[in-house]
C-alpha positions in Angstrom: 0.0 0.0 0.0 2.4 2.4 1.0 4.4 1.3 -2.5 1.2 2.0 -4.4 1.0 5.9 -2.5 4.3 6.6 -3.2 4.0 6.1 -7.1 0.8 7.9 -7.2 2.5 11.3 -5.2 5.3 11.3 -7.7 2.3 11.3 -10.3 0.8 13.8 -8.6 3.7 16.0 -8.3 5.2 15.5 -11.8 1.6 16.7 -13.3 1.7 19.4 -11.2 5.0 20.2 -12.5 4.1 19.8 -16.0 0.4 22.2 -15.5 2.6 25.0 -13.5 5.1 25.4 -16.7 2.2 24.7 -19.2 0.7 27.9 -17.4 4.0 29.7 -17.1 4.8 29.5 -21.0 0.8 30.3 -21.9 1.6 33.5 -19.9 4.6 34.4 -21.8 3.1 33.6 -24.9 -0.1 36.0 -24.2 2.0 39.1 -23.0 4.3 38.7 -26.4 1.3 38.8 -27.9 0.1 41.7 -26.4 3.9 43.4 -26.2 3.1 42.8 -30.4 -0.1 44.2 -30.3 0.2 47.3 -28.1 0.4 50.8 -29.1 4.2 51.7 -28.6 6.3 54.7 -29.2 9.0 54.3 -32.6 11.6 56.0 -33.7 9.2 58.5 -35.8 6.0 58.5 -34.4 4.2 57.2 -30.7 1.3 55.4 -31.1 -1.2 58.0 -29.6 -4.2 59.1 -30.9 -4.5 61.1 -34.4 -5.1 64.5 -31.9 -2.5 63.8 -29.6 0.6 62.7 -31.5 4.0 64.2 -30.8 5.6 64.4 -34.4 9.0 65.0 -35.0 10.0 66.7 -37.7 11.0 65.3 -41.2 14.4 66.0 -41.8 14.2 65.4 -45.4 11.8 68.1 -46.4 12.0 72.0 -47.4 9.9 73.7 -44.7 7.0 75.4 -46.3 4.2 77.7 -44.1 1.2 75.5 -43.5 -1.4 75.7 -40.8 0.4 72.7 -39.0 3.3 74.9 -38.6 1.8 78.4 -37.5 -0.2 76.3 -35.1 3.2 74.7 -33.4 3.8 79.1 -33.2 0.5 79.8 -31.6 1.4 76.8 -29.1 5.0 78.0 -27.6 3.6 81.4 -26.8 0.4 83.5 -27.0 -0.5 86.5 -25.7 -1.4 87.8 -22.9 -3.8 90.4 -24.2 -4.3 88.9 -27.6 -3.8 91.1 -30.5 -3.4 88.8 -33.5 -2.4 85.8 -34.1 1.0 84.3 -33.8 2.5 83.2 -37.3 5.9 81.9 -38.1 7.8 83.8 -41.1 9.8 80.8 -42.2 12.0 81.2 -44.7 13.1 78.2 -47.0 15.8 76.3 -45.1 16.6 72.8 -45.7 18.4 70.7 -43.0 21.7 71.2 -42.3 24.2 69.4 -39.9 27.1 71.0 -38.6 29.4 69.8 -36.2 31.1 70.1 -33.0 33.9 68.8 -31.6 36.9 68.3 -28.9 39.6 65.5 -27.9 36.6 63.3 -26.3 33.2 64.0 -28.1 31.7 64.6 -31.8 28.7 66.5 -31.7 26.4 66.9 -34.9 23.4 69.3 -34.3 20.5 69.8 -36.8 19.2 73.1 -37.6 15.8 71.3 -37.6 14.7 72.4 -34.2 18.3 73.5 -33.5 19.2 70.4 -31.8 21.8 67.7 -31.2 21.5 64.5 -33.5 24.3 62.5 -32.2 27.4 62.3 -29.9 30.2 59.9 -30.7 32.6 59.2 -28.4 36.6 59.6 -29.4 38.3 58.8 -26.2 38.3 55.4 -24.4 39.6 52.8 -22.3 40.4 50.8 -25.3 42.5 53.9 -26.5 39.9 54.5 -29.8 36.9 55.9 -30.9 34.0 53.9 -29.5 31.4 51.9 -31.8 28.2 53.1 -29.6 27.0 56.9 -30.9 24.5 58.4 -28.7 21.2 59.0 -30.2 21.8 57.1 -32.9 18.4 55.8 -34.6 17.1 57.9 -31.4 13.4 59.2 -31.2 14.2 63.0 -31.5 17.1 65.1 -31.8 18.7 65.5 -28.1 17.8 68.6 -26.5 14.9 69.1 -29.2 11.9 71.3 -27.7 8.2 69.6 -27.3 5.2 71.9 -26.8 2.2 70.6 -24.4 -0.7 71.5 -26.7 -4.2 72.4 -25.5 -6.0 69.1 -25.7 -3.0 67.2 -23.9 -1.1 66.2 -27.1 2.6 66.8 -27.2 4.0 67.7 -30.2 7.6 68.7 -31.5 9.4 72.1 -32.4 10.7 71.3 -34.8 11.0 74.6 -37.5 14.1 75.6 -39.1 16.1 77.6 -37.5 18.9 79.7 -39.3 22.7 79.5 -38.1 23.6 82.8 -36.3 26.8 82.0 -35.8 29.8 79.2 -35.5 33.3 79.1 -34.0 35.3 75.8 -33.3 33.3 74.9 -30.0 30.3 76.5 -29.8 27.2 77.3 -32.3 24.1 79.4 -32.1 20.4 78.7 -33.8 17.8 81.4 -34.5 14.5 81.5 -35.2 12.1 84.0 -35.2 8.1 84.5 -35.8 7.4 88.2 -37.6 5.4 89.1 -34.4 8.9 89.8 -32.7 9.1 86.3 -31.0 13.0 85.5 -31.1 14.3 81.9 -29.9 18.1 81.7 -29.8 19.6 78.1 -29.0 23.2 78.4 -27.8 25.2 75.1 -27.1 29.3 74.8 -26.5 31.6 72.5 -25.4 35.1 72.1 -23.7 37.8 73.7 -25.7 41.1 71.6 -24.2 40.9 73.6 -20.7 41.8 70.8 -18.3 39.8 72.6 -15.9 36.4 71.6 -18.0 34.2 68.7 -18.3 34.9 67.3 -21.9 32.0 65.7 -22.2 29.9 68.5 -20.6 27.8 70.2 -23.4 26.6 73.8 -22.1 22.7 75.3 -23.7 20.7 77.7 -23.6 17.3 78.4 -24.9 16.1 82.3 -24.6 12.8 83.4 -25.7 12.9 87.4 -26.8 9.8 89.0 -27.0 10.0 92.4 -29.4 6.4 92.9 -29.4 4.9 95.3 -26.8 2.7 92.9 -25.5 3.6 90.4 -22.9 3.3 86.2 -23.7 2.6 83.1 -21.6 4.9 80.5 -22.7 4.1 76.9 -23.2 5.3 74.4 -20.7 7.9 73.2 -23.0 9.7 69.7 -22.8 13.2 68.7 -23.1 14.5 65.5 -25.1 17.2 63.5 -22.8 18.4 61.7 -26.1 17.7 57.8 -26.7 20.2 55.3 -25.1 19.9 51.6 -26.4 21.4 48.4 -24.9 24.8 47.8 -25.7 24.2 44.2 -25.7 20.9 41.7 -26.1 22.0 40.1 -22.6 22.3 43.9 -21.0 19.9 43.6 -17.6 16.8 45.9 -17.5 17.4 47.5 -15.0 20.8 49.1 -17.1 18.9 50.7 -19.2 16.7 53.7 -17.9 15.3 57.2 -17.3 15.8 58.8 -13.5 15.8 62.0 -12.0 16.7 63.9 -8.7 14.2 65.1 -6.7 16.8 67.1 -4.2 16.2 64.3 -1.3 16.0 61.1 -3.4 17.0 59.3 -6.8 14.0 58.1 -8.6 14.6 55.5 -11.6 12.1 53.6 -14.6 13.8 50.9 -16.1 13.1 49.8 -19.7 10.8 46.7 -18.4 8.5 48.6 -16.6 7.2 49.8 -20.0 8.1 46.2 -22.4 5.9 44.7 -19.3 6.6 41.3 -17.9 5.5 38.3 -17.7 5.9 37.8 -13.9 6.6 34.5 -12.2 3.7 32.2 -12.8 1.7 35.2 -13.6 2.6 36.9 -9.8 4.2 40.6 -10.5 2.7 39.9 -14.5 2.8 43.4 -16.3 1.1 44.6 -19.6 3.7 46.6 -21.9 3.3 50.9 -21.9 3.8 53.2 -24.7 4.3 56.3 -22.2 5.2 56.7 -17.6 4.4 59.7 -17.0 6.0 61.3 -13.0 5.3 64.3 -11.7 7.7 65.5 -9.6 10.3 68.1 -8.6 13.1 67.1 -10.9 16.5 68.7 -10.5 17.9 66.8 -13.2 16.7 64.1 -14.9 18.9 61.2 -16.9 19.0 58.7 -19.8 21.6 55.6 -19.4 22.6 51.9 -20.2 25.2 49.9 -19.0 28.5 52.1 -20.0 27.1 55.6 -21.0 24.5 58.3 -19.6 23.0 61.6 -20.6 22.5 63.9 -17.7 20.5 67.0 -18.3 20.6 69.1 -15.0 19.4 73.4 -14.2 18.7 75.9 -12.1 15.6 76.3 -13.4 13.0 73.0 -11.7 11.4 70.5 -14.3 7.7 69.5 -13.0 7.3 66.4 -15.7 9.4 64.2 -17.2 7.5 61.6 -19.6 9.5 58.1 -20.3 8.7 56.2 -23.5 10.3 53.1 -24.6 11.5 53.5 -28.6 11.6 50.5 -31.4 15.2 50.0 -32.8 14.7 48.1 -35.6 15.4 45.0 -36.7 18.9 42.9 -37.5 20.1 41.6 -40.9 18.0 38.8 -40.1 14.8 40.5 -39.7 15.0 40.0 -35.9 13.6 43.1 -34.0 16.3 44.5 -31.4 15.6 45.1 -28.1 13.8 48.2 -27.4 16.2 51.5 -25.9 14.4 54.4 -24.3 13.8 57.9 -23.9 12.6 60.4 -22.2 11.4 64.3 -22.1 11.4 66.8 -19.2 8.8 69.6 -18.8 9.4 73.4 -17.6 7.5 75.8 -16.9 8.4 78.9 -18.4 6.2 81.7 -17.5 5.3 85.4 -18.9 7.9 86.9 -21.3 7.2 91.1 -21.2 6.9 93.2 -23.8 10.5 93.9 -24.7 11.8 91.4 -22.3 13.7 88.3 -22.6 13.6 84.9 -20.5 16.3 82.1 -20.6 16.6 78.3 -19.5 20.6 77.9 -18.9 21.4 73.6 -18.8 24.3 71.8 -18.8 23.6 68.4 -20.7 26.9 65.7 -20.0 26.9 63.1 -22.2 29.3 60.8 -21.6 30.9 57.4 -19.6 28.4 56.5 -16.9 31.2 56.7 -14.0 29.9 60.7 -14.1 29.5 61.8 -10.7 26.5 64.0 -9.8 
């Protein structure tokens, strides 16, 4: 008897072996399915509805004046005590990339939104330049400028902006509305001074207002650039968006948006296109396992939206894993008549040993 009890409990147990990974693999099978089949931000487009989309700008095409475009005017600023509407003057500019660059770091900006494209790295341990560029394939230009619309959409600034000027480490972009609106862009970076950070990249955004009546700007959001793993066995939690609230650290790895299957369904997860944390954010960060972007002010960010972004696919036809993104918000407040307001930054970029 005690033979026969003994055969059926190993019975027992090896079905309820085979039932708890039967259920374990049907669980991974339906949040694949589901990671296939959700909405999820790509490298030129989230999937949000038609009235909310944030779209970056095509970098192909000769900016022309359309509605679209005077509309992305009327959303950075409008004023106060309205007068007319706010209309871009944009004359025909086509892309143009210039670049930066020092002992340590290659920077390309875009004049499309007067932002950076990519940063390559010269200098490292191995003694060469390194194979991972920054940004590369990334969502939208680092340091690119997003307008919170009316209705809750996001969208990109992305207008052409005309070179002002250029030396050997540092160049400014203009733009400007025929109201009197001026936006200047101003970005440089180390010149060989061993007293500066060579992978330290100092902006500033400053909105003139020539017109005699004041404007309310925009909250307007701040790309962090898109980090991607540097390997297909990197750990999640290598790869994510943070910030710094002034007491703590506050991190969103890349699987709390791809979701997760859990352990026999326990801690299960459905993927996100978009974390949204609201917060006092002193400076806010993009990294994976070697390299980080840190984007840090005087000025306090309020939002800072994290998105995963779609990489492609290898020669095979084999999707690569996910990188990530994100953008922080800041308030900017009333410009007067004939006044001027800045955001200073400083935006490292860089080998993730920075210390902050």
């Amino acid at each position: 008897m005690d033979k026969k009890n003994t055969v059926l409990g190993i019975v027992c147990i090896a079905a309820g072996i085979g039932v708890m990974f039967w259920q374990t693999k049907k669980l991974e099978e339906e949040r694949q399915e589901e990671l296939r089949n959700a909405p999820v931000l790509t490298e030129t487009q989230e999937a949000m509805p038609d009235d909310q989309q944030l779209v970056p700008g095509d970098a192909t095409s000769t900016p022309t004046v359309d509605a679209d475009e005077s509309g992305m005017v009327d959303l950075l600023a409008r004023e106060v005590e309205p007068e007319e509407a706010i209309k871009a003057a944009l004359p025909q500019i086509p892309e143009e990339l210039v670049t930066l660059s020092n002992e340590f770091i290659t920077v390309d900006f875009t004049n499309q939104g007067g932002a950076i494209q990519t940063v390559e790295f010269l200098t490292t341990k191995r003694g060469g330049p390194d194979d991972y560029i920054y940004n590369e394939n990334g969502y939208l230009p680092a340091l690119s400028m997003s307008l919170a619309g009316p209705d809750g959409g996001i969208r990109e600034f992305a207008l052409p902006y005309a070179i002002e000027s250029k030396s050997d480490y540092d160049i400014t972009f203009v733009f400007k509305t025929n109201d009197g609106l001026t936006i200047r862009r101003s970005y440089s970076i180390a010149n060989g001074d061993p007293e500066q950070d060579p992978y330290l990249i100092r902006h500033t955004t400053t909105f003139e207002n020539g017109s005699g009546a004041p404007k309310a700007l925009s909250t307007i959001f701040f790309n962090l650039g898109t980090a991607r793993p540097i390997s297909e066995n990197q750990q999640p939690a290598y790869l994510n968006v943070g910030y710094f609230t002034g007491e703590d650290k506050k991190f969103t790895a890349i699987n709390k948006l791809t979701g997760s299957s859990g352990f026999l369904g326990i801690g299960a997860s459905s993927p996100k296109k978009l974390i949204t944390k609201e917060a006092r954010i002193e400076w806010s960060s993009v990294k994976n396992q070697f390299f980080s972007s840190v984007l840090s002010s005087e000025r306090v960010g309020a939002t800072l939206n994290i998105y995963p972004v779609e990489m492609g696919a290898d020669i095979n036809g084999i999707p690569n894993p996910p990188g990530i993104t994100g953008s922080v918000g800041y308030e900017m407040g009333i410009v007067a008549g004939g006044g001027k307001e800045s955001l200073e930054m400083e935006y490292y970029v860089g080998p993730k040993e920075f210390k902050r």
